[in-house]
N, CA, C and O atoms as a GROMACS GRO file, in nm:
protein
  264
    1UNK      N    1   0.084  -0.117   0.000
    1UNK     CA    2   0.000   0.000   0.000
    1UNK      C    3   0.089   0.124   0.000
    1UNK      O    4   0.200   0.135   0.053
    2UNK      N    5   0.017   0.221  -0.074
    2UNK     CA    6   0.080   0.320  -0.036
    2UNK      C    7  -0.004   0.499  -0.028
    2UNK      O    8  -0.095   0.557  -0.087
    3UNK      N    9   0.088   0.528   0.076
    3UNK     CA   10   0.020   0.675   0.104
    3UNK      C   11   0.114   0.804   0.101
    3UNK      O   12   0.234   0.793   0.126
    4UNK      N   13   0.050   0.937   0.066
    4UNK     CA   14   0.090   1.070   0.041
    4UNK      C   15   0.115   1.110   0.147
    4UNK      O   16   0.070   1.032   0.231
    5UNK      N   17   0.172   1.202   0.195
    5UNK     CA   18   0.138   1.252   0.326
    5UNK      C   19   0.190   1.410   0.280
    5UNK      O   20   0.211   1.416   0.159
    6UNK      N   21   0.212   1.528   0.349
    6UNK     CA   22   0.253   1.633   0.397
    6UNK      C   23   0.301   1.623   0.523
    6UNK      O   24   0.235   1.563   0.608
    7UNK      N   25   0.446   1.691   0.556
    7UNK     CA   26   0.526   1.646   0.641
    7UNK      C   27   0.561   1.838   0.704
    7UNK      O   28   0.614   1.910   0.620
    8UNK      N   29   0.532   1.896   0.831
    8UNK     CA   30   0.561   2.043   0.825
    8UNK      C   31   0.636   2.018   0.948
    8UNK      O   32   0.609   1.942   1.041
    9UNK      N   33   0.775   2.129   0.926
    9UNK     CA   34   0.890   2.073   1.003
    9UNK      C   35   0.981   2.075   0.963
    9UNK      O   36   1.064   2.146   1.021
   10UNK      N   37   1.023   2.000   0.841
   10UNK     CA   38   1.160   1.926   0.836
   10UNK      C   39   1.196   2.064   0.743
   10UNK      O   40   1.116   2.131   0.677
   11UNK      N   41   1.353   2.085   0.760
   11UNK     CA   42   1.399   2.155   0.698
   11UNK      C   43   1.550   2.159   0.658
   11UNK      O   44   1.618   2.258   0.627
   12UNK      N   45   1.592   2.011   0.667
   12UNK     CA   46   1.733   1.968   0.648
   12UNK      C   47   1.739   1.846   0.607
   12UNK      O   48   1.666   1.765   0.663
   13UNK      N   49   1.806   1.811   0.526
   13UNK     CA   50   1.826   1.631   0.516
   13UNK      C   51   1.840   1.529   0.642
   13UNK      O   52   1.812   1.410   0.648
   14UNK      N   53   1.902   1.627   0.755
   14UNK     CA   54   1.891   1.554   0.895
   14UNK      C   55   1.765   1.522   0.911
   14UNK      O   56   1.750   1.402   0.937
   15UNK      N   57   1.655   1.592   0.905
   15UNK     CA   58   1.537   1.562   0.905
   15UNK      C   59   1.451   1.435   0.844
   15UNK      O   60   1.370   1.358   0.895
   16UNK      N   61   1.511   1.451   0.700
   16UNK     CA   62   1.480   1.330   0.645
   16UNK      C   63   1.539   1.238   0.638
   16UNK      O   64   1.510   1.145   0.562
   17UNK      N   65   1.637   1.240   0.714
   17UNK     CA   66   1.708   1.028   0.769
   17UNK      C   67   1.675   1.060   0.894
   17UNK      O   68   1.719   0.956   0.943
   18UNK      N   69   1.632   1.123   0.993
   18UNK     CA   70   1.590   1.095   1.070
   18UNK      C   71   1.451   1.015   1.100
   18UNK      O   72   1.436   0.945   1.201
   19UNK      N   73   1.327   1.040   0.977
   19UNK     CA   74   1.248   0.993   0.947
   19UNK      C   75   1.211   0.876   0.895
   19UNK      O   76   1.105   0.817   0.914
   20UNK      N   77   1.335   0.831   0.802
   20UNK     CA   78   1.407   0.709   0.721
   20UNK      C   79   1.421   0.624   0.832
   20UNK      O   80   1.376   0.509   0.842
   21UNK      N   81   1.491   0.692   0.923
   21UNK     CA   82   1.591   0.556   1.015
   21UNK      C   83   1.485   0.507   1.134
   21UNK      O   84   1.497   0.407   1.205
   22UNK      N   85   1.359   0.625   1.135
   22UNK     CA   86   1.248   0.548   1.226
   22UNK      C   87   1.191   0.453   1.176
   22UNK      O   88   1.188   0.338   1.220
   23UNK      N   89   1.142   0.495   1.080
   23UNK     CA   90   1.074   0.442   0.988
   23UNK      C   91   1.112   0.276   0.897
   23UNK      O   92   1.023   0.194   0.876
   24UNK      N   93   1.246   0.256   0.859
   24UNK     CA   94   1.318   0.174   0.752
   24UNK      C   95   1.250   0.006   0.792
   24UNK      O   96   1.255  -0.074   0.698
   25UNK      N   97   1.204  -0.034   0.894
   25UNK     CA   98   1.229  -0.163   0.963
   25UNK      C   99   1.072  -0.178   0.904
   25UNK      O  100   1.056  -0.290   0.855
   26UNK      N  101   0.920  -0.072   0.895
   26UNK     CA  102   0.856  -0.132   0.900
   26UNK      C  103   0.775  -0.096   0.759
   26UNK      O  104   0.670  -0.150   0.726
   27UNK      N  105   0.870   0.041   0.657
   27UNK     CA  106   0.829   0.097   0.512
   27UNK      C  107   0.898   0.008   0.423
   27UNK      O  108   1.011  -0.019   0.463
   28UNK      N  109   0.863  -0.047   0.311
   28UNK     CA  110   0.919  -0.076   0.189
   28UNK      C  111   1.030   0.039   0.122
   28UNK      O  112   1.146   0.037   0.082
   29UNK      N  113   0.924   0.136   0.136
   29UNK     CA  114   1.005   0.270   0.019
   29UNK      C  115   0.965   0.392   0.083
   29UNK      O  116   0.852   0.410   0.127
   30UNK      N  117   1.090   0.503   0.093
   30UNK     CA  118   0.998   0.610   0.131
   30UNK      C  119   1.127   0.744   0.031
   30UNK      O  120   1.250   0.748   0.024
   31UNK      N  121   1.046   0.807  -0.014
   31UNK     CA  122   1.053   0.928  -0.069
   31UNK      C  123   1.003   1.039  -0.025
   31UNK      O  124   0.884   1.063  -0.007
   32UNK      N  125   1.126   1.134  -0.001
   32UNK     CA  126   1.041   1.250   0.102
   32UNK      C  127   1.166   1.348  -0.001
   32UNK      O  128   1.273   1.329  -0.059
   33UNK      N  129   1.042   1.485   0.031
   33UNK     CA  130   1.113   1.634  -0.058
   33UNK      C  131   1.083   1.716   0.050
   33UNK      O  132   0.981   1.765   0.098
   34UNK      N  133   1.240   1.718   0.082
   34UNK     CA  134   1.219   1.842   0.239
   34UNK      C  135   1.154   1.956   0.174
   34UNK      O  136   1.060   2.000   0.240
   35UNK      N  137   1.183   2.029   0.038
   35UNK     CA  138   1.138   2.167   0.010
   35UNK      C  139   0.978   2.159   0.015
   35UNK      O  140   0.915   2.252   0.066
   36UNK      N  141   0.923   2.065  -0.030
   36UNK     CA  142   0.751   2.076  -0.076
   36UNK      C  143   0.730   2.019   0.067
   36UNK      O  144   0.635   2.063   0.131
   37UNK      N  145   0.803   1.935   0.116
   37UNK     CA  146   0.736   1.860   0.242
   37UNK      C  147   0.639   1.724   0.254
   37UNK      O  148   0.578   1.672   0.348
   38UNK      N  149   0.651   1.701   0.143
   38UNK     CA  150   0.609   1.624   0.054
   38UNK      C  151   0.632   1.430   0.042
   38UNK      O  152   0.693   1.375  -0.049
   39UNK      N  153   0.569   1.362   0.154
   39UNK     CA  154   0.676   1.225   0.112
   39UNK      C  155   0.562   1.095   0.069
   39UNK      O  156   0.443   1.091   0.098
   40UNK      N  157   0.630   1.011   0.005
   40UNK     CA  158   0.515   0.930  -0.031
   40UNK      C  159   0.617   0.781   0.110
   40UNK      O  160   0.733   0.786   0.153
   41UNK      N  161   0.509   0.675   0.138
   41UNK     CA  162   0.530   0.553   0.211
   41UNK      C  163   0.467   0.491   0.150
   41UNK      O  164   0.348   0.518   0.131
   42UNK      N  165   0.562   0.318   0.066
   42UNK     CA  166   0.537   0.196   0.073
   42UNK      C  167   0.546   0.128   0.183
   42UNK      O  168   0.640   0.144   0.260
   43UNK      N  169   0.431   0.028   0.207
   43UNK     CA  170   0.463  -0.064   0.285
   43UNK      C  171   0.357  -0.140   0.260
   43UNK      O  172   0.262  -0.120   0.184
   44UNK      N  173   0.391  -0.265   0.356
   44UNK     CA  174   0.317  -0.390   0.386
   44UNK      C  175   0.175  -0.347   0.497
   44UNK      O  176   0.173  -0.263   0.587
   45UNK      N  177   0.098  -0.412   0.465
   45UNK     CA  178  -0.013  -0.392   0.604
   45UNK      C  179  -0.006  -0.459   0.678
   45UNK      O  180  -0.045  -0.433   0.792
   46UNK      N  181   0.057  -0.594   0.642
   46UNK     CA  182   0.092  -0.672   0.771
   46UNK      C  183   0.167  -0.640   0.862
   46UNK      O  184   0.154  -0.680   0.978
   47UNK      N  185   0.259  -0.562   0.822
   47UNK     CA  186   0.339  -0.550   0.938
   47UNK      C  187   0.322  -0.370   0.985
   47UNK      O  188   0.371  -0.346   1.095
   48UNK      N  189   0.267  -0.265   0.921
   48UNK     CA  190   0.260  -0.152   0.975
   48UNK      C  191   0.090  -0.118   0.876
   48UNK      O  192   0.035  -0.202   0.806
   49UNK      N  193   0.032   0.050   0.904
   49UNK     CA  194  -0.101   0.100   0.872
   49UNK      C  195  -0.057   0.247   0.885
   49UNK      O  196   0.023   0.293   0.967
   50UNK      N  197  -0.110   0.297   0.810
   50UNK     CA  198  -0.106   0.437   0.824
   50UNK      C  199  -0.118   0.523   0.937
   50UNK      O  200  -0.084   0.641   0.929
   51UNK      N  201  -0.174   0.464   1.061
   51UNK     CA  202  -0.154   0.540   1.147
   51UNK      C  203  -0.080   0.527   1.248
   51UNK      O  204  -0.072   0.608   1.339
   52UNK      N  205  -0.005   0.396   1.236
   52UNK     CA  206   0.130   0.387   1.302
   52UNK      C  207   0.244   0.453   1.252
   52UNK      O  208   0.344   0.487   1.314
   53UNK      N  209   0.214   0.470   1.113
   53UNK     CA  210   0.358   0.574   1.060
   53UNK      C  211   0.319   0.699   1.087
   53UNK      O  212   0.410   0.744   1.156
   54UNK      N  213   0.237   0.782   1.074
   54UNK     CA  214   0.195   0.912   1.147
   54UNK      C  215   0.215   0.932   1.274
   54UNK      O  216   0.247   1.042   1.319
   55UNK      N  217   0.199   0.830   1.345
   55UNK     CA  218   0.250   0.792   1.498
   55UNK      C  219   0.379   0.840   1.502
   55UNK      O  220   0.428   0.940   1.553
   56UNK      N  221   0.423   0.749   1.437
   56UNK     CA  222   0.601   0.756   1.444
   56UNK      C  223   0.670   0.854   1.407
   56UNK      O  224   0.784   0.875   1.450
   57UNK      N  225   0.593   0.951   1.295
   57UNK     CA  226   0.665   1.099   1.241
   57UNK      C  227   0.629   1.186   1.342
   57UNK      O  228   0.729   1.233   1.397
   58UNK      N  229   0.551   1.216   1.377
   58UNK     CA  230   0.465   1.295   1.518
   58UNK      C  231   0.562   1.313   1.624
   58UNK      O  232   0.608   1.420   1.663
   59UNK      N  233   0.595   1.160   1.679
   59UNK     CA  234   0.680   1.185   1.831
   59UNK      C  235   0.792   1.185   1.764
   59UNK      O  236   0.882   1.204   1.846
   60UNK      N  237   0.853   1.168   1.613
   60UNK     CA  238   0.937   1.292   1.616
   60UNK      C  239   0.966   1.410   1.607
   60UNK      O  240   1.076   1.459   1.582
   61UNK      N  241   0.849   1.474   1.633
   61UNK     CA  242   0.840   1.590   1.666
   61UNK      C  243   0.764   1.715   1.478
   61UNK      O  244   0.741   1.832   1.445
   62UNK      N  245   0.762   1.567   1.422
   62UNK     CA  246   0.706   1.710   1.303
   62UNK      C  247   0.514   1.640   1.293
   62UNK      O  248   0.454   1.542   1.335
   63UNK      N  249   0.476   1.783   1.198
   63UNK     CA  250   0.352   1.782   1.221
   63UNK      C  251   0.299   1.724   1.076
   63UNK      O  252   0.363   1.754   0.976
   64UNK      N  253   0.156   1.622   1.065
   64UNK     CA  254   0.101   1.610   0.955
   64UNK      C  255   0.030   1.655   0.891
   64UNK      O  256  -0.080   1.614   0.928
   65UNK      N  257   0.016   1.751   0.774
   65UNK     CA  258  -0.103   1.855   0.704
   65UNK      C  259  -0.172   1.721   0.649
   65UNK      O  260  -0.147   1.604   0.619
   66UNK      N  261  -0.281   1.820   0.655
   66UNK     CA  262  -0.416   1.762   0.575
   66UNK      C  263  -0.415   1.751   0.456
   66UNK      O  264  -0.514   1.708   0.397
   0.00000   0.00000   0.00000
């Protein structure tokens, strides 16, 4: 499966392996554009859902647009 998101926050590539390296164990693929904010997530449903990865970007501290 996969989902769009808007990501508000990140403003360095630190940002986006920081997101990567939460993330890597339970996404297939992830593509993120710090400038637009912009990232798309593959993954499995068996093993993660969309609102466990929102979970996981959150308590790192960035926010999800609508």
């Amino acid at each position: 499966m996969k989902i769009f998101l808007r990501i508000k926050g990140m403003h360095c590539e630190s940002c986006e392996k920081l997101i990567k390296s939460e993330l890597e164990e339970d996404v297939k693929k992830i593509k993120i554009d710090i400038k637009s904010g912009k990232a798309e997530f593959e993954f499995d449903e068996s093993k993660t859902g969309e609102k466990e990865i929102k979970e996981k970007i959150r308590n790192l501290g960035y926010k999800i647009e609508k």
